[in-house]
N, C-alpha and C positions, 0 to 999 in steps of 0.2 A: 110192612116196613121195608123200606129199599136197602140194598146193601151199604149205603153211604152214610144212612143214618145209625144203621147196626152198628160199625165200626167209631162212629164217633160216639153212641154211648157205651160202645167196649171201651175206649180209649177214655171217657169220662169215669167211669168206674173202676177204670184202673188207675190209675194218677188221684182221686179220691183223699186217699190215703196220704198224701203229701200237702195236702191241705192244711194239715193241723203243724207237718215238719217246716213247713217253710217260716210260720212269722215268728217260729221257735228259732231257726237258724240264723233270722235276720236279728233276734231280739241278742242271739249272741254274738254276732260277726259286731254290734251297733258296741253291745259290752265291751269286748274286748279291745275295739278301734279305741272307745274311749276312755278306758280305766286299765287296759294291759291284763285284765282279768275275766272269765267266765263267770256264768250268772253259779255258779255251784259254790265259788270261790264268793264268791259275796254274800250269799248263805251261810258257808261255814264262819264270812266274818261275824254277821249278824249275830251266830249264835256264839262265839270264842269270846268277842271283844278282842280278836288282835286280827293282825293283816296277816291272809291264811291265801297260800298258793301253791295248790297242789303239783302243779309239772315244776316249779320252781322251786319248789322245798326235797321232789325225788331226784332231779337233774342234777343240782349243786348239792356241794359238798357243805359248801359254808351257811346252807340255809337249812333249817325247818321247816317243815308246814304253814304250820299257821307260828309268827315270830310276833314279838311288840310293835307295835306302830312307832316309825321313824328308829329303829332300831339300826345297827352299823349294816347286820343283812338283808335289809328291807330296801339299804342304798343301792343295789344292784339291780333292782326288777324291774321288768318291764313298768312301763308308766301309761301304755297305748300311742296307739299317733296322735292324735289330735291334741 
């Protein structure tokens, strides 16, 4: 094996590993663009039954974690861009 080919399967073996992070990162960069929420946060709503956000509920003073749906503290979150 030539050196050229040893390096590109060092460099395939090592990046490997990032295979499994990346359509993890895009599945949350896609969440958050469109709901202002992480996939975690959509979990905890699943299980709560209320609209539950974690950096939102420690950040602000006026918020909880997880609040009721359409709630007065609910009016200030993030919504996403889209």
């Amino acid at each position: 094996m030539n050196r050229v080919a040893r390096r590109c399967l060092v460099l395939g073996f090592a990046t490997l590993p990032l295979g499994g992070c990346l359509p993890m990162l895009a599945a949350e960069a896609v969440s958050v663009g469109a709901t202002g929420k992480p996939l975690v946060d959509h979990g905890a709503d699943l299980v709560t039954g209320k609209d539950c956000r974690f950096i939102e509920g420690i950040a602000r003073k006026d918020r909880q974690v997880c609040e009721a749906s359409g709630s007065a503290a609910t009016a200030k979150d993030f919504k996403g861009v889209f």
